[in-house]
N, C-alpha and C positions, 0 to 999 in steps of 0.2 A: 553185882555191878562194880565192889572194889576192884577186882583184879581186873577188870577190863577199864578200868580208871590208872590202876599202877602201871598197865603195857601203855596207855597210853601218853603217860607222863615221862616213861621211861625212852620208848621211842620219839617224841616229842625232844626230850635233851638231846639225846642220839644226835637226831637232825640239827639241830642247833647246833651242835659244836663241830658236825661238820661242815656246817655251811659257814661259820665263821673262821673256819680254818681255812677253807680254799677264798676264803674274799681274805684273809690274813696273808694268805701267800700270794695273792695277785695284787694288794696293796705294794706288801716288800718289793717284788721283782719287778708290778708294769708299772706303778704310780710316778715313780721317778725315777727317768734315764739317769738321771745325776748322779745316784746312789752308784751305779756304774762308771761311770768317769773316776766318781774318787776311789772306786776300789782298783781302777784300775794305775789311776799315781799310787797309790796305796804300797803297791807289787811292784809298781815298775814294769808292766805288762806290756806297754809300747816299748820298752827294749828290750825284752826278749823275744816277739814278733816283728820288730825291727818296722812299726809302722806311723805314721801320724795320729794323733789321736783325734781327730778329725772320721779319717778312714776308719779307725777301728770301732769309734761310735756308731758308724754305716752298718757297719756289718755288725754289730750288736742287735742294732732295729731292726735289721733284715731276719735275725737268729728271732728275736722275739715273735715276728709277727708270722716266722714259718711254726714256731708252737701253739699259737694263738689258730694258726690254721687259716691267716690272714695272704699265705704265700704259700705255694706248689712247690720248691721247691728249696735248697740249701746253696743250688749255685750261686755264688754270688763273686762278681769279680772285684777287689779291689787293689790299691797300691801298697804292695808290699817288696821294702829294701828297694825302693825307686823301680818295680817294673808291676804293670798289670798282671796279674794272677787269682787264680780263682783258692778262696780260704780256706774251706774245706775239703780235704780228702776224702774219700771213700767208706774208710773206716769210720770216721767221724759225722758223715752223714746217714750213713746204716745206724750210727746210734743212737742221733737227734731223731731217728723217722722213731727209734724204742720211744725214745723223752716225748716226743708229742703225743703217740699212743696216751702215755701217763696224764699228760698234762690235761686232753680231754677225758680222761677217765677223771680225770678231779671238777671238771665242768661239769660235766653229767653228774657227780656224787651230788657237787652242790645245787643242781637243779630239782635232782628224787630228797632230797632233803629238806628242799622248799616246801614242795609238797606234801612230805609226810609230816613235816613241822607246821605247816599251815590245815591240814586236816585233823590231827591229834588237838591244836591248841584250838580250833574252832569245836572240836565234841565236848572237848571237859567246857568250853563257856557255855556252850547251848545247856550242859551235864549240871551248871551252877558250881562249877569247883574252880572260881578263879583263882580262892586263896590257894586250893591245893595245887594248882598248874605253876605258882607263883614261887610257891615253896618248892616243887620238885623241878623249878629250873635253878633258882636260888642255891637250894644245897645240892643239888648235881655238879651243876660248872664248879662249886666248892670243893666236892672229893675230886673231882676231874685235875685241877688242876695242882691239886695235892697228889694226883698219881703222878702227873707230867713232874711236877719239883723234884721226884724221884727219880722219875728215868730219865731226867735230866743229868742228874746229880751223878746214875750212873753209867750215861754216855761220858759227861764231860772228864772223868779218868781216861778213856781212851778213844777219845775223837774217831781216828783212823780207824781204828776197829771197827764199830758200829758203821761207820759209812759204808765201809765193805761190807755187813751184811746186811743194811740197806739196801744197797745193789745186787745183791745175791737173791734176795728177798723177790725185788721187785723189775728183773733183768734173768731171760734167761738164756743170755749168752754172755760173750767176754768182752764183750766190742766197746764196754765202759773202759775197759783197761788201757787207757792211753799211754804213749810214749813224746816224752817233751823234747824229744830231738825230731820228732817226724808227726806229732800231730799239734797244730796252733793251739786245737779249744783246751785241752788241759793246759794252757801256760797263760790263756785270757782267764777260766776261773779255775785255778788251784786250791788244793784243802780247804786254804785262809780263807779264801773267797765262798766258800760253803760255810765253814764258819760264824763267818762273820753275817753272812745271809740266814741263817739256820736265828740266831739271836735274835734279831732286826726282827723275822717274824715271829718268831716266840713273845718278844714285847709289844709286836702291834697283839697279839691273841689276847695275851693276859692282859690288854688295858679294855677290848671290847667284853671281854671276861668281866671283868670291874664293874666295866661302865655298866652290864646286866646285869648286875649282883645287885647292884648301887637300886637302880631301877626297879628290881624287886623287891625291897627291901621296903622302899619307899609306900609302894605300890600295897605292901604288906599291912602297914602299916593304917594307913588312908582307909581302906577296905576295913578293918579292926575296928577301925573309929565311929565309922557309920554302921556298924553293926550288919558285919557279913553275914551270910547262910549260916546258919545253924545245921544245914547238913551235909558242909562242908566237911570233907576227907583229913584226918591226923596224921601225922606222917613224922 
């Protein structure tokens, strides 16, 4: 029965840390529109789109709620340089339909995530191994995000690289490839703007990170006091 207590400690973190990666990134990007307005005084984005910031808010919500899959469609008309026109091109909309693909492939993760995190952590309780479900979430998110300080450390030398084979990765045409004389959405979020969004969720991750560590620890702790199972799993 260990090894079928280790897979499910092991799957059990798994899901965890993907279900608080994709609530980490729907924090960053749906929680506050604001976060967007200032990145966009930030650039200066209303004058290289030549819009109101008013208008370019519109067509933000409208961007968000066609990946959310709240909206059919990318057309959307607004005022741009003082005349009605529709924001996106062609090209630009064949790549948001790629992004939304993505974006519900990361709702689904964190749905099969729930599930298999809430199956695994309900066997080992019925199994009597809270301390060990406790310790192997504890020191999992620990090397977890000792792997991430790394390949953090070695994206952060060269930003552009890695974004490129991000999209390489996870895109399998060119249609990411914008050009800022003829397409608007590369000049509303540029590099900076991934950048700086790429961070924001890194720190909501690592403080939920925390706050579960914190939690099991505790948790750890309490359990020890009152004198846990004796045939609790070592690990």
């Amino acid at each position: 029965m260990k090894v079928v207590h280790i897979f499910a400690g092991i799957f059990c973190v798994i899901s965890l840390l993907a279900v608080i990666l994709i609530f980490s990134i729907d924090i960053a990007v749906y929680a506050d529109m604001g976060y967007f307005e200032k990145e966009y005084q930030k650039y200066g984005v209303m004058e290289k789109v030549s819009m109101e910031q008013s208008d370019l808010m519109f067509v933000t919500k409208e961007m968000m709620a066609y990946l959310r899959g709240q909206r059919d469609d990318l057309h959307i008309e607004t005022n741009i340089d003082g005349k009605k026109q529709e924001f996106f091109n062609e090209r630009e909309i064949a790549h948001m339909e790629d992004v939304r693909v993505l974006f519900w492939g990361g709702q689904w993760l964190r749905r099969i995530g729930i599930v298999i995190g809430i199956i695994t952590a309900v066997y080992l309780f019925v199994q009597k191994q809270k301390l060990f479900l406790l310790k192997w979430i504890r020191n999992g998110f620990i090397c977890f995000v000792l792997a991430v300080a790394i390949l953090v450390g070695i994206i952060s030398t060269n930003f552009t690289k890695y974004f490129v084979i991000f999209h390489k990765i996870f895109f399998n045409n060119d249609l990411w490839i914008l050009n800022p004389k003829t397409d608007r959405l590369i000049n509303i979020v540029p590099e900076n703007f991934f950048i700086d969004t790429s961070v924001r969720i890194a720190v909501i991750f690592f403080a939920i990170i925390a706050f579960v560590c914190i939690v099991c620890s505790i948790l750890l702790k309490r359990i020890k006091k009152t004198g846990g199972s004796n045939k609790l799993l070592k690990i």
